[in-house]
C-alpha positions in Angstrom: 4.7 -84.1 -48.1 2.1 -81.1 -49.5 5.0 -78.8 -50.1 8.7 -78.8 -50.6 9.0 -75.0 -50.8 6.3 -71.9 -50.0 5.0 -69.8 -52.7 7.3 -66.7 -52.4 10.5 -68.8 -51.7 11.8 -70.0 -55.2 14.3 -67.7 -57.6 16.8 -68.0 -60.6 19.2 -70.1 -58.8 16.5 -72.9 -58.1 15.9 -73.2 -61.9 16.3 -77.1 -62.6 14.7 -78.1 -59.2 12.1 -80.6 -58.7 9.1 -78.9 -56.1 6.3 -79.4 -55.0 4.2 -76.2 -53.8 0.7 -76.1 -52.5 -1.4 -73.0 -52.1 -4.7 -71.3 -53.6 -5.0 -70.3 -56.8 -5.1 -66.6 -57.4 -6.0 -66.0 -61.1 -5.9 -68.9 -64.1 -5.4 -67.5 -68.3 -6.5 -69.6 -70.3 -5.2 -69.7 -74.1 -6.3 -72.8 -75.4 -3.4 -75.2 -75.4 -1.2 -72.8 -72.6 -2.8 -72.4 -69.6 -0.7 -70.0 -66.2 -1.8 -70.0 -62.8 -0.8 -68.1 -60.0 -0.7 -70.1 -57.3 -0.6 -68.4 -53.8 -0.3 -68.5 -49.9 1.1 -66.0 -47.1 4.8 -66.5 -48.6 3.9 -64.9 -51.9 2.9 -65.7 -55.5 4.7 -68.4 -57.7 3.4 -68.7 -61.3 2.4 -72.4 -62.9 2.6 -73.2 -66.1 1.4 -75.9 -68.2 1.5 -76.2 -72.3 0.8 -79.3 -74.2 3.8 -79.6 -75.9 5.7 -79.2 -73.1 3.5 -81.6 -70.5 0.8 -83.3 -72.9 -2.8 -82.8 -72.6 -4.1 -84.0 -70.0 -2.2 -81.9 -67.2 -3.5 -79.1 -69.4 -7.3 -80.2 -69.2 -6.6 -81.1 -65.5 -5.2 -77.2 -64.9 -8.4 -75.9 -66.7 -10.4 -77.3 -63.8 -9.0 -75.3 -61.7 -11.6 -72.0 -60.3 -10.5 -69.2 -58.1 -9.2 -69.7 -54.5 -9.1 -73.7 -55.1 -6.6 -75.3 -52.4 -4.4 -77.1 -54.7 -1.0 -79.3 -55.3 1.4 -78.6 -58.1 4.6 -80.8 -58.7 7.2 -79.8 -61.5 10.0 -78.6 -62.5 11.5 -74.6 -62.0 12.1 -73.1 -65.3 13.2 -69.3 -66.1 10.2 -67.2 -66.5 10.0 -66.1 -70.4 8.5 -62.4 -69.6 10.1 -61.5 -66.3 7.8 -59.8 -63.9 9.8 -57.3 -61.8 7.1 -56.8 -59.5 6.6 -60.3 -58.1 10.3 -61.8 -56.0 9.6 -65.0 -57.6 9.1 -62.7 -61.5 12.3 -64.9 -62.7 11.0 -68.4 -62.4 7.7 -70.3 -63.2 6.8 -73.7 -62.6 6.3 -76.1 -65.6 3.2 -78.2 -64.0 4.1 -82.0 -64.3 1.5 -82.6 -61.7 -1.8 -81.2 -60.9 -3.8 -82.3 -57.7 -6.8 -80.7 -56.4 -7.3 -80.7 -52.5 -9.8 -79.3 -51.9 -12.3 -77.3 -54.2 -13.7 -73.9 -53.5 -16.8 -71.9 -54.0 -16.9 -68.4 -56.1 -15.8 -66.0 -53.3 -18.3 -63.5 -52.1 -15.9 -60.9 -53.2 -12.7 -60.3 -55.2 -9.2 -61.9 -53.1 -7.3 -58.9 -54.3 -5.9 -55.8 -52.4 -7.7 -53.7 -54.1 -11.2 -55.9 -53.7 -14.5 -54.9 -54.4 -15.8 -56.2 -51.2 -17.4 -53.7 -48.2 -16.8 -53.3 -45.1 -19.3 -55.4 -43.8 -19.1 -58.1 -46.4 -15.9 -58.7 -45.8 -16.3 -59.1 -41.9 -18.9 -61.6 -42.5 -16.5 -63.6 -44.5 -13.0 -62.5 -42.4 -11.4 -65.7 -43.0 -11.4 -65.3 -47.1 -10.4 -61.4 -46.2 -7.2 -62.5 -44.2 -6.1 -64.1 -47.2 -5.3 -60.6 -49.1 -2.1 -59.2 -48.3 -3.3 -55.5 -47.0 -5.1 -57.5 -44.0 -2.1 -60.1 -44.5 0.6 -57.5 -43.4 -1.0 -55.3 -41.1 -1.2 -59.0 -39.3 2.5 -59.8 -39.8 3.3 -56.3 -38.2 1.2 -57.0 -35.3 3.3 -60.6 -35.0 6.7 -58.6 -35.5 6.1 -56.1 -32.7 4.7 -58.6 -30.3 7.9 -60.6 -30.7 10.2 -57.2 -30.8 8.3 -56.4 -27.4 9.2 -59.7 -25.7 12.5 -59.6 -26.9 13.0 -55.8 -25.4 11.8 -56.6 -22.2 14.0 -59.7 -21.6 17.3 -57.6 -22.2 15.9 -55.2 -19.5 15.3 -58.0 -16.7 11.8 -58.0 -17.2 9.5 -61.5 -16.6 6.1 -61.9 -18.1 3.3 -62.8 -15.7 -0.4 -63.6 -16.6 -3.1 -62.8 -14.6 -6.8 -63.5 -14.4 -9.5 -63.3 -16.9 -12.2 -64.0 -14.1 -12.1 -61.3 -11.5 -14.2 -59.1 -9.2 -16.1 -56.0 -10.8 -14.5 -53.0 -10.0 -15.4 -48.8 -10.5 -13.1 -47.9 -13.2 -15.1 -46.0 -16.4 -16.5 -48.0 -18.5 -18.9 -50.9 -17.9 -17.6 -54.4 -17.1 -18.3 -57.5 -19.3 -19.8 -60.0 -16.8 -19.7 -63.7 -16.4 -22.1 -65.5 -14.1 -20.8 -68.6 -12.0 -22.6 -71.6 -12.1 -21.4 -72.6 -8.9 -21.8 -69.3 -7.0 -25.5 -68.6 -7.3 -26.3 -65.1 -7.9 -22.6 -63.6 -7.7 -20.8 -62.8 -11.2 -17.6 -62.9 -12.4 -15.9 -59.3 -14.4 -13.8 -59.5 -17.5 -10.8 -57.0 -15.9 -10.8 -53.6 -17.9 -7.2 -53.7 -16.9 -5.0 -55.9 -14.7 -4.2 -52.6 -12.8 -4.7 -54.1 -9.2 -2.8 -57.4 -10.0 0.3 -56.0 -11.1 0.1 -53.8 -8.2 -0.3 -57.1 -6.0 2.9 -58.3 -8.1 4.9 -55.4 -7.0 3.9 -56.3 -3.3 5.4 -59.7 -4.2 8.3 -58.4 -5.3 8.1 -59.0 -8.8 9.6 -55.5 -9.9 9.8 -55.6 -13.7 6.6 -57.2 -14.9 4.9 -57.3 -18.0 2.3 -59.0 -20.3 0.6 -58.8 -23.6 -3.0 -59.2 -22.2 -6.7 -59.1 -23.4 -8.3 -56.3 -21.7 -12.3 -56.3 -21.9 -14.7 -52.4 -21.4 -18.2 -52.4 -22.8 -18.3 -49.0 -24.0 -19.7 -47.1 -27.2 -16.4 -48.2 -30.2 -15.2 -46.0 -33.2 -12.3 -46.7 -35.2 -9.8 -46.8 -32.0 -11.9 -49.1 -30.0 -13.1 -52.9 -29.9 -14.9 -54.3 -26.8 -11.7 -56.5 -26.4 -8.4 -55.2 -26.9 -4.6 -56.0 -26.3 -2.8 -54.6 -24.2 1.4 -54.1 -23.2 0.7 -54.3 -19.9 3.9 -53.1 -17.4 5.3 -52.3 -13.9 7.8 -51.4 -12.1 9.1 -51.2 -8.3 11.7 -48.7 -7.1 10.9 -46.5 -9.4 10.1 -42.6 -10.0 8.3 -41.4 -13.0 11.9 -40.9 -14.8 12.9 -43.8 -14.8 9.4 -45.2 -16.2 9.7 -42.6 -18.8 13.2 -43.7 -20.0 12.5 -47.4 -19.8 9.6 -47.5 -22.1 10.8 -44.3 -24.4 13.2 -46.7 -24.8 11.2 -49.7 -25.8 9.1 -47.2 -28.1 12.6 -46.6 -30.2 13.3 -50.2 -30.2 9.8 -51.6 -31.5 10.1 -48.2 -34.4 13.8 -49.1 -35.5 13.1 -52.9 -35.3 9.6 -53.0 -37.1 9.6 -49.8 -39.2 13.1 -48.9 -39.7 12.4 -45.8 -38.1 15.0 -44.7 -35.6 14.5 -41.7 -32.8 17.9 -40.2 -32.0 16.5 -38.0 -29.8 14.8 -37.9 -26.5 10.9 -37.8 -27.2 9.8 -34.1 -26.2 7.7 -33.7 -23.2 4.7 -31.5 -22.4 2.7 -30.8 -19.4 -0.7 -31.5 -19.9 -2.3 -28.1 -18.9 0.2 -26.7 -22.0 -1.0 -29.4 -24.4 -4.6 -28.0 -23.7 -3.7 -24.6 -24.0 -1.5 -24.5 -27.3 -3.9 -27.8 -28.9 -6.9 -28.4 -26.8 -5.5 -31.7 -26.5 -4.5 -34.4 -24.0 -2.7 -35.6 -27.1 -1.3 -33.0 -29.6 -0.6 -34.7 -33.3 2.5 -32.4 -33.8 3.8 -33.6 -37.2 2.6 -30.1 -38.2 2.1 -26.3 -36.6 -1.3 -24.5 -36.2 -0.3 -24.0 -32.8 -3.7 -22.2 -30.6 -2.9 -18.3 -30.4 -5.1 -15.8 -27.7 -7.0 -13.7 -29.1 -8.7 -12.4 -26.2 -6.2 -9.4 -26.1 -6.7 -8.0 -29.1 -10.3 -9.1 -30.7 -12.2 -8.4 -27.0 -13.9 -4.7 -26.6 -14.5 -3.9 -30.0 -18.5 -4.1 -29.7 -18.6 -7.6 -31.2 -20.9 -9.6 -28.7 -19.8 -12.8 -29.8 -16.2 -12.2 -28.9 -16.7 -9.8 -25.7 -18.9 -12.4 -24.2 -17.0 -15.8 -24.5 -14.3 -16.9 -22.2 -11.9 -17.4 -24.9 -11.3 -16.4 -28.7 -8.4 -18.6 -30.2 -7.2 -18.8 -33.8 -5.0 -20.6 -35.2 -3.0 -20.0 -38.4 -3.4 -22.2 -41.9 -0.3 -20.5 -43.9 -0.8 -20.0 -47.7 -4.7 -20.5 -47.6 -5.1 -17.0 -47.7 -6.5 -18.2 -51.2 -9.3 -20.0 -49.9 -12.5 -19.3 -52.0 -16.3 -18.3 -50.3 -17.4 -21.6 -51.0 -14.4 -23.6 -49.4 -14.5 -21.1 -46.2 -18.8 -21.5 -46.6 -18.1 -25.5 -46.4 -15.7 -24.9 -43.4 -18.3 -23.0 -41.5 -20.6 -25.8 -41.9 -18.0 -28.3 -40.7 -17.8 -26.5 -37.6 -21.7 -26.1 -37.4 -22.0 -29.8 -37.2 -23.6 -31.9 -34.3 -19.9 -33.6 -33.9 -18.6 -30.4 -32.9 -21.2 -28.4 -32.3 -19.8 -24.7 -33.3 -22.3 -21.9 -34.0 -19.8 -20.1 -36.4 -16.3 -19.6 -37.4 -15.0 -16.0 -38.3 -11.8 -16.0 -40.3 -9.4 -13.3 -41.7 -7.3 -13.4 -44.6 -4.1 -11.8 -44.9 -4.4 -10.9 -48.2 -0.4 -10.6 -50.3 -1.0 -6.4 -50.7 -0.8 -6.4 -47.1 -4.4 -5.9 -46.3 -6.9 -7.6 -44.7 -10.5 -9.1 -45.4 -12.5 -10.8 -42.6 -15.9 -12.2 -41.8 -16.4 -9.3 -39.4 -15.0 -6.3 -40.7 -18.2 -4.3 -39.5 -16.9 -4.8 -36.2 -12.4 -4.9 -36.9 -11.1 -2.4 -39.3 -7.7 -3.0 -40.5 -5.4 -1.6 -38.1 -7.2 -4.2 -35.0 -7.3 -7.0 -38.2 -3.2 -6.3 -38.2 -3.4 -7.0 -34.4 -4.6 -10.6 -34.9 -2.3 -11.3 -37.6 0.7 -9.9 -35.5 -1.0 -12.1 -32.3 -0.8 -15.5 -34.5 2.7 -14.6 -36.5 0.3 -14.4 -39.6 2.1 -13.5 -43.2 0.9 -12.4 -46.3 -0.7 -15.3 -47.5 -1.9 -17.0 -44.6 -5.6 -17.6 -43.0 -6.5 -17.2 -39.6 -9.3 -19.1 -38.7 -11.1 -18.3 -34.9 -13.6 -19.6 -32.8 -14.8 -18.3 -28.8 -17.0 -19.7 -26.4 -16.0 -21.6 -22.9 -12.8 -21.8 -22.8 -12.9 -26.0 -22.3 -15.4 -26.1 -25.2 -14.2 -23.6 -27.6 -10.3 -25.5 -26.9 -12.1 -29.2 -28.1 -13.7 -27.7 -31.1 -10.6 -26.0 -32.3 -8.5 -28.6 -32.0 -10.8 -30.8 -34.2 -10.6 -28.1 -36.9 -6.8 -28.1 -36.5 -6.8 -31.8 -37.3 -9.4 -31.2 -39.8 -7.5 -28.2 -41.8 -4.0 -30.6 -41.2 -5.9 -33.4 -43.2 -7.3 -30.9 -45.9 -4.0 -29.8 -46.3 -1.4 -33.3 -46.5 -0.2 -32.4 -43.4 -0.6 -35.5 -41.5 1.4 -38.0 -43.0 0.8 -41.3 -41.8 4.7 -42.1 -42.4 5.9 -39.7 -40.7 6.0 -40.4 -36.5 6.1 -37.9 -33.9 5.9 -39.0 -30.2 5.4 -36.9 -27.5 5.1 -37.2 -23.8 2.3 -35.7 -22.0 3.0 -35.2 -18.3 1.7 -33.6 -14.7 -2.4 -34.3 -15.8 -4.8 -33.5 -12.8 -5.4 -36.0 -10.8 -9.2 -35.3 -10.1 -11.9 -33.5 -12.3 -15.2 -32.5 -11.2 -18.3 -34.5 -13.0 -21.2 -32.0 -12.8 -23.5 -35.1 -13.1 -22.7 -36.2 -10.4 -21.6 -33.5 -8.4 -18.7 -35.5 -7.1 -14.8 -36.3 -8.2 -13.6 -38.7 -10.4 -10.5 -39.6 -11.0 -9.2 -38.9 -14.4 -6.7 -41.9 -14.9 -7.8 -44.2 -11.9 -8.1 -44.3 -8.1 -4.3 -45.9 -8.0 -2.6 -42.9 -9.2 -0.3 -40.6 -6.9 -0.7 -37.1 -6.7 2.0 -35.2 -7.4 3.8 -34.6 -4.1 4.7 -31.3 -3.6 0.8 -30.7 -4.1 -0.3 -33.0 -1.4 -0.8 -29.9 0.5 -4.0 -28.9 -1.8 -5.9 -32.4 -1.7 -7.5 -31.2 1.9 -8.3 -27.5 0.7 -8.7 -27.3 -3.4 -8.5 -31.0 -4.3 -9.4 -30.2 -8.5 -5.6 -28.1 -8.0 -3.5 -31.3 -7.2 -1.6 -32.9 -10.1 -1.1 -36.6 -11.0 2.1 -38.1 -11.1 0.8 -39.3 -14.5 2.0 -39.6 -18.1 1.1 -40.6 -21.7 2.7 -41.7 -24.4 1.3 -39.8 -27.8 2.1 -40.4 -31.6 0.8 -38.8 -34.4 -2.2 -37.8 -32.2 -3.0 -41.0 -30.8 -2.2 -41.9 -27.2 -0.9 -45.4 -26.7 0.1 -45.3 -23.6 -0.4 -44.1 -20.1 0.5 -44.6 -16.6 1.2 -43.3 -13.7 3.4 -43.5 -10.1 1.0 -45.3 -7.6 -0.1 -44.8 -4.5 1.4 -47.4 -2.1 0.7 -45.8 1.4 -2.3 -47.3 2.8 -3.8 -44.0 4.4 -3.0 -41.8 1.2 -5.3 -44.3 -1.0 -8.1 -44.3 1.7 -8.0 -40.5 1.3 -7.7 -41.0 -2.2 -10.9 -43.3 -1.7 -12.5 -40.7 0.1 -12.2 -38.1 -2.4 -14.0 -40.1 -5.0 -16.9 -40.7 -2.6 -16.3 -44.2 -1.8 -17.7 -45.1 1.7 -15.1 -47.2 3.9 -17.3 -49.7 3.4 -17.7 -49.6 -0.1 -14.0 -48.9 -0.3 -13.4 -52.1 1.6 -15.9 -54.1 -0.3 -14.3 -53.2 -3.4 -10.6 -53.0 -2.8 -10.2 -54.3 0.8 -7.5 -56.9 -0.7 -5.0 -54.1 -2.3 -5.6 -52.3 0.5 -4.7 -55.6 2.8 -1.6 -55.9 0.4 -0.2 -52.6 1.2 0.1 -53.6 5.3 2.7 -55.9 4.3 5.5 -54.0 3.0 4.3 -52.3 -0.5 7.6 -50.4 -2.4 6.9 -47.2 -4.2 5.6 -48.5 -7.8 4.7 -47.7 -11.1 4.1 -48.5 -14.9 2.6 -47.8 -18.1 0.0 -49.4 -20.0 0.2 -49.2 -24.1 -3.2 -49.9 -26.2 -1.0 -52.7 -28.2 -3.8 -52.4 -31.2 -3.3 -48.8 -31.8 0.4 -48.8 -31.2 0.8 -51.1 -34.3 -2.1 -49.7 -36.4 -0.3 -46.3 -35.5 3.0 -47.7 -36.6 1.4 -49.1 -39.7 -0.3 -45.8 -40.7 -4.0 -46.2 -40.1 -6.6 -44.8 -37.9 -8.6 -47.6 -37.5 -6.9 -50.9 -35.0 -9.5 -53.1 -36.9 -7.7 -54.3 -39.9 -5.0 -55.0 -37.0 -7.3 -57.3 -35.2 -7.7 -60.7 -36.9 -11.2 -60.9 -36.0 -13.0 -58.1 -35.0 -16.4 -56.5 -34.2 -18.0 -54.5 -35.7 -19.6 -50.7 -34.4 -22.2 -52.1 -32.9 -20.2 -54.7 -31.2 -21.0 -57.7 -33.2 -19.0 -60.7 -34.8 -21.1 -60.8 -37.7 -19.1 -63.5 -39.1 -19.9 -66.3 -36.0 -23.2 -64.2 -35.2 -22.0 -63.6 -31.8 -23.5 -62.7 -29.0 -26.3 -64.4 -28.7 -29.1 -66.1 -27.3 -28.5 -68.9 -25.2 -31.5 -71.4 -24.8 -33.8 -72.3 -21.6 -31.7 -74.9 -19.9 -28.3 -72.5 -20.3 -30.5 -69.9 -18.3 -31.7 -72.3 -15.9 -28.6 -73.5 -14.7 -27.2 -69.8 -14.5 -30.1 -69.0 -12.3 -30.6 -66.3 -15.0 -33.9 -64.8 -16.3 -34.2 -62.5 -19.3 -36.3 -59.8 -19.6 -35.9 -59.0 -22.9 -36.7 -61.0 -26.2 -34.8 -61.1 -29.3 -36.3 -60.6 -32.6 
């Protein structure tokens, strides 16, 4: 056998053993007639020794062959550790080499194996499978394993069952653009990677398969940041029978398992709820990061009318309140007025107004405010001495975005957002239609399955952009990872939904005619929940970015630089695709 034990398994009360452990090596010293190696793999770290004295010379000539990440075999005997190294779980013991085969040699690594490593970004993507081996990468995966089993393990004790569905299925309207796959043996028709299984599970409920889930690869070609990958995981879940309370307490609750289970974090409490139109109006966001205040405060009472154009013109004037940066210097309030300014967020200015500790007041505009209508937007904003009101106006849709950017922005400046500390919140009654300009038409702002709200059905003939969704998301920290909704499962309500969103009958039939099939054969009131499974555990493991998460991901511009993928594919390929390119690849 390679191995009688891992490298992260041995201790004091093994000392005596025989073993044999295999692994890469990690560092070699080299003192002439000693020579330690730490020998590694995903277990841990076990250090190797080998002295002449104590093996002979040749095992030490054959340990000084040994280079960096070389995949080798070491048989001896566990002895205690001379200098103990607390730091390490295996810092009591070391092994006394006896043995020493090499099995495979390796080249000098691109960059250093090491969690701090000196490798970039994009060097390290190249070479993922040498990055895996470091244990930042190497834990963020084992959290990802550990919730994925937690999740299975939840939904068994609740009488869910796990059904796949397919990979290959017909291109529907639902956002973003579809990855397509031609068929060989369908000339000219095309295959669509689903965006969501969102009309299968729906078919599942018709079944009467009412608890289903899956973990399941979802595929949308859209533009990716550090949330986003063209292919992504999701928890994928439905239910039959069901109103939107019982959704919400059948995954809050798998949410509190998967956080005591993986994280040791445990929720005693419900998770607060929020409708969405008060989320917009006190953050600007569909999904408020409330580990900290700066709560939105109106300013349109108290700042309008004074003869300051900027203010009397706009829709809205908001502040909020950054306590004890009253201190702020010009040049820090300078750099956050440029912040604003920039394309991302596209402010033309930011006024503020200190509230200075003697009880007065200075501000950017204190042509226009004297100190008596300065005390106004303190009082407004339940602003102290000490504190800094920062304020922006404009639309009120546009003015709400920007601000809550700065909020997030000022809560980063000032260690407010600490990625160890986890606050969910439940975002509920969204709309269930907003009007695209563009296009001078509805869309629906989860997806054409959802259910209005039902003592708003009244509206959806008269003022349709009124009605409310009987939708809900799941935030953390500031990060949705889940959303769903109650769907619609009468067969004239969804045409009208259909209708709304300018599908023709035709096109409606064209594109959904099965569901809609479905529902004249007995459909039960249904509904679920979908979690983005990659930013659920890079959120529970403290990072913005679901890459690291990912064990091989793309990059921004969607590429697997490490297999040089996608690509070209040759002549013949094309040919017997019935495909013709018109464009040419450097």
């Amino acid at each position: 056998m390679y191995r009688s034990h891992t490298c992260g398994e041995l201790r004091s009360q093994d000392i005596g053993q025989k073993v044999t452990l295999s692994g890469w090596v990690q560092t070699i010293r080299d003192k002439g007639n000693l020579v330690w190696v730490d020998l590694r793999d995903r277990y841990g770290i076990t250090q190797i020794v080998a002295e002449i004295e104590a093996v002979g010379a040749d095992i030490v000539e054959k340990t000084k062959e040994l280079g960096r990440e070389y995949v080798v075999q070491i048989k001896g005997e566990v002895i205690a550790r001379h200098s103990v190294n607390p730091n390490m779980s295996t810092g009591e013991i070391e092994i006394k080499a006896e043995e020493v085969n090499i099995l495979n040699a390796s080249l000098v690594p691109p960059f250093t194996i090491e969690d701090e490593t000196d490798g970039g970004e994009e060097l390290r993507m190249k070479y993922r499978y040498l990055d895996l081996r470091r244990n930042p990468v190497k834990d963020k995966l084992l959290l990802r394993s550990k919730v994925s089993l937690e999740t299975r393990k939840y939904f068994d004790s609740v009488d869910f069952i796990e059904v796949e569905t397919p990979y290959l299925i017909k291109s529907t309207p639902e956002g973003a653009r579809d990855f397509v796959v031609p068929s060989r043996m369908n000339e000219g028709e095309f295959y669509a990677l689903p965006q969501s299984p969102q009309t299968f599970k729906q078919l599942l409920m018709v079944s009467g398969y009412d608890r289903y889930y899956q973990i399941v690869k979802c595929f949308r070609d859209e533009d990716l940041r550090a949330d986003r990958q063209p292919e992504f995981t999701q928890i994928d879940c439905e239910m039959a029978f069901v109103e939107q309370e019982d959704i919400l307490q059948t995954f809050e609750g798998l949410v509190k398992h998967l956080f005591k289970s993986c994280r040791g974090v445990e929720f005693t409490e419900d998770f607060p709820r929020m409708t969405y139109a008060e989320a917009m109006e006190r953050y600007g966001s569909d999904k408020p990061d409330i580990r900290f205040e700066m709560e939105f405060c109106n300013l349109n009472a108290v700042a309008q009318g004074k003869g300051f154009g900027v203010f009397d013109s706009a829709e809205l004037v908001v502040a909020i309140n950054a306590k004890d940066c009253a201190g702020y210097t010009r040049k820090q309030l300078d750099k956050l007025v440029d912040w604003v300014k920039r394309p991302q967020i596209g402010a033309k200015g930011l006024i503020y107004c200190k509230c200075n500790e003697d009880g007065t007041f200075k501000s950017s505009v204190d042509k226009f405010f004297d100190q008596d209508a300065l005390a106004e937007w303190a009082k407004a904003a339940g602003a102290e001495k000490g504190d800094l009101l920062l304020v922006l106006s404009g639309e009120t849709d546009t003015v709400r975005k920007q601000m809550n950017e700065l909020r997030l922005h000022m809560g980063n400046e000032l260690g407010l957002r600490n990625p160890n500390v986890f606050k969910p919140l439940w975002v509920v009654d969204f709309p269930l239609l907003e009007w695209d300009e563009e296009s001078e038409r509805y869309h629906a702002m989860h997806h054409p399955f959802t259910s209005p709200k039902e003592e708003d059905l009244e509206l959806i003939d008269t003022e349709p952009g009124k009605v409310r969704a009987n939708a809900y998301d799941l935030a953390v920290n500031g990060v949705e990872i889940g959303g769903g909704s109650i769907r619609i499962h009468n067969k004239d309500l969804q045409a009208r939904m259909f209708e709304l969103l300018g599908f023709s009958d035709e096109e409606a039939k064209k594109q959904f005619g099965f569901l809609m099939n479905a529902f004249e054969f007995g459909a039960p009131p249904h509904g679920g929940i979908a979690f983005g499974f990659d930013r659920l555990v890079a959120t529970m493991g403290g990072s913005e970015s679901i890459r690291d998460y990912i064990a091989f991901p793309k990059n921004n511009s969607g590429r697997d630089i490490m297999i040089d993928s996608p690509s070209t594919l040759n002549d013949e390929q094309l040919a017997e695709l019935n495909i013709q390119t018109t464009h040419t690849v450097q």
